[in-house]
N, C-alpha and C positions, 0 to 999 in steps of 0.2 A: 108450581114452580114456573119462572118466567123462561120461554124455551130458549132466550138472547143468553143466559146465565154462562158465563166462561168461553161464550164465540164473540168474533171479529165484531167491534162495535160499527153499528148501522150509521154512513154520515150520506145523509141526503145532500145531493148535487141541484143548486136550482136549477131548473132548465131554462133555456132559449127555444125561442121558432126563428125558423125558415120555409121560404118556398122552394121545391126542388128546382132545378132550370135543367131540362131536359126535351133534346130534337124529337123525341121518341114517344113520351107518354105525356099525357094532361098533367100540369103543376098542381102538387099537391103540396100541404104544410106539415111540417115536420117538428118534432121537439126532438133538442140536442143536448149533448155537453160534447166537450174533445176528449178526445181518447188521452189527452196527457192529462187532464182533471181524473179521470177514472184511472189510469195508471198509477199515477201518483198517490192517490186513494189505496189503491192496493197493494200497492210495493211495500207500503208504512202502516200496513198491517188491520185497514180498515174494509168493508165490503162496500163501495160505494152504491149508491142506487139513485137512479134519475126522479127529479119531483117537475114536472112539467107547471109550467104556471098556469096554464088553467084549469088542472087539480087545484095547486095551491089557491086558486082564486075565489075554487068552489065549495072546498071546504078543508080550510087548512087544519084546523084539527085534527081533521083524520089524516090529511095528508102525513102532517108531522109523528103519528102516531110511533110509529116501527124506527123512528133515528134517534141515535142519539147525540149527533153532531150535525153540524152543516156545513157546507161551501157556498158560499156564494161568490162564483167565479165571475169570470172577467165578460163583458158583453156591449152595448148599446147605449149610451148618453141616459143617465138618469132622468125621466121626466122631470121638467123645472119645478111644477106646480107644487111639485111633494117639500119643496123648500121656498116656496112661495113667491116665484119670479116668471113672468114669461118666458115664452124662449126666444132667443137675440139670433140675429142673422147669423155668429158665429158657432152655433149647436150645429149637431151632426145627427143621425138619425135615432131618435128613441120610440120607444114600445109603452105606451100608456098602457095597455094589458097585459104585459108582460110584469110590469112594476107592480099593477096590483096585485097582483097572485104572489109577489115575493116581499111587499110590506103587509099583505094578511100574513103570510107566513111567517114573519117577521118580527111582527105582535107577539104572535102567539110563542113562536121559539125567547122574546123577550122575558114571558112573564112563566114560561117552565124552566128558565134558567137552561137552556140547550145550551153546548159552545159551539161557537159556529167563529168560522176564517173565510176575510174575504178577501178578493183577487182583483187589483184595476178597478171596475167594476165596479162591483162588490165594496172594495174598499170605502170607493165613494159610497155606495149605497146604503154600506151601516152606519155612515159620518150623518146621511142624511135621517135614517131610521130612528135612530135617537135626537133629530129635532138639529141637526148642523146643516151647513151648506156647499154648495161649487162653485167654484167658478166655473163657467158655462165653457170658457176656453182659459187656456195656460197663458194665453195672448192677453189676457186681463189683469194678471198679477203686476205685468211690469213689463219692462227689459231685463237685457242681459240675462236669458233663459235659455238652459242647455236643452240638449234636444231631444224631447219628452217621445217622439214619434220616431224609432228606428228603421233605416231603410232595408233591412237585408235579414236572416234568419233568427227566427225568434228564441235563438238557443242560444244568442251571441247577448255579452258582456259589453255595455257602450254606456253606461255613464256609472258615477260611483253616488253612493248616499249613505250620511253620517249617521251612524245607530247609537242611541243616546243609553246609556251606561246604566245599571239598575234594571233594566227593563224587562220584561217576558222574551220580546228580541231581540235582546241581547244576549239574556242566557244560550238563545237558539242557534244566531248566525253570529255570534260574536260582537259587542261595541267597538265604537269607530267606524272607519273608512269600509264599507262595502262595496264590493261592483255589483251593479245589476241589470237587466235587461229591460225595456221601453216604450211602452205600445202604449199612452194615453195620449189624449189632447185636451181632458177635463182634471179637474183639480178639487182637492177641499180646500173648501173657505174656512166658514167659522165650523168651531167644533163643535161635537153632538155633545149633550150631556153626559156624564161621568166617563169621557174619553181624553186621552193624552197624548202627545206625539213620542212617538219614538225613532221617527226618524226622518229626516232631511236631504232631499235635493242640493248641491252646490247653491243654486238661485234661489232657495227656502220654500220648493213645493212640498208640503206635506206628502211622503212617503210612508210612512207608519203609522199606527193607531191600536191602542190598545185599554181594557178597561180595569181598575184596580180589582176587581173578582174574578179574573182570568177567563169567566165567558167569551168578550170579542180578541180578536187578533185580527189585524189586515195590514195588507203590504200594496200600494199601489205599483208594484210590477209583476213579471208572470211567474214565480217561482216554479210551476207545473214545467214550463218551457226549460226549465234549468234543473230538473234534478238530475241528468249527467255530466255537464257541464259544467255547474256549480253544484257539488255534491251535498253541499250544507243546507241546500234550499230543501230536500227529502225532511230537513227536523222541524219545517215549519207543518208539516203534514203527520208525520211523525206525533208531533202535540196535539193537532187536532183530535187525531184517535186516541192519543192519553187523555187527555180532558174528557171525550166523548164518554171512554171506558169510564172512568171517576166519576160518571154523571151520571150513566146506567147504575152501576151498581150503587152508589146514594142513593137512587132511588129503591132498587131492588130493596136496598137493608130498610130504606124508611117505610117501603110497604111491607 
């Protein structure tokens, strides 16, 4: 018997690094997520657990082994290369090693059918995982762009995006006019294979993205940063763990 059988479905959190900054001891690197990525995780019924990317980098199979969901939260400028562009004066800092440890693991979570939600980040990252693109800045799209980059607490509500009708997020947070909270300055371009929008910016930046087999879901804003706030953003995490749970145990019955 699989010992996961009737507990908390396992959703692996990608991780990030950092260097400590510290007057007191020698700087050392660290792997993270935020405590509202793992709150949120918990609250809505799942165990979260950290997958550092250079795990993921070194042997994602086994990393992935023990989840049966994933997050791929919000972080650092997608490397360009992964969508086949240099990068333009206007990118901001990204992590070549960090990306690779999360498109190994990204393969592999592709072709076991994992569901995995992703965050900002994330969002872009599975737009690009399946073969889509960014724009490197929201400064590229156009004019007349609301303002993707919020100045003050990341719990607050500062611009709205249209959630398109039919959808996985729609059922979630309702179709139509949403508010939500703002923290990118990267955007998706073209779309990944077998993805869809489900939702829009005033200015038409892809906000939503989701797959006809209910595997991916991503929202390019922080829902973590809003489940008290906006109490409805708990159901996009909430799914994550339903999906995760329906994934486990398909398996379980098919072994």
């Amino acid at each position: 018997m699989d010992m996961r059988e009737g507990k908390r479905p396992v959703i692996g959190i990608l991780g990030l690094t950092r260097m400590s900054q510290s007057t007191h001891y020698i700087s050392s690197e660290f792997a993270f997520t935020s405590s509202a990525n793992i709150d949120s995780i918990f609250r809505n019924g799942g165990i979260p657990v950290l997958i550092p990317a250079s795990v993921a980098a070194a042997d994602p199979e086994e990393a992935i082994s023990a989840c049966d969901g994933l997050l791929y939260p919000g972080g650092e400028d997608v490397t360009p290369w992964y969508y086949g562009e240099e990068p333009l004066p206007v990118i901001e800092a990204f992590r070549p090693e960090v990306d690779d440890g999360w498109f190994k693991l990204g393969q592999i979570a592709l072709e076991k059918k994992i569901p995995m939600l992703g965050i900002c980040k994330g969002h872009q990252f599975l737009n690009v995982l399946l073969g889509g693109s960014l724009y490197q800045d929201v400064s590229l799209q156009g004019e007349d762009l609301v303002q993707h980059m919020q100045k003050f607490d990341r719990s607050y509500l500062t611009h709205h995006v249209q959630v398109e009708e039919g959808t996985r997020l729609a059922s979630l947070i309702g179709a139509g006019r949403v508010a939500t909270n703002s923290m990118h300055h990267q955007a998706v371009k073209a779309l990944g294979k077998g993805l869809k929008v489900t939702a829009r910016a005033d200015d038409g930046t892809i906000e939503g993205l989701e797959d006809e087999t209910g595997q991916i879901l991503s929202v390019q804003w922080h829902p973590e940063d809003l489940i008290h706030t906006a109490p409805v953003m708990n159901k996009l995490f909430a799914d994550l763990v339903e999906r995760a749970g329906a994934h486990r145990d398909g398996a379980l019955s098919a072994g």
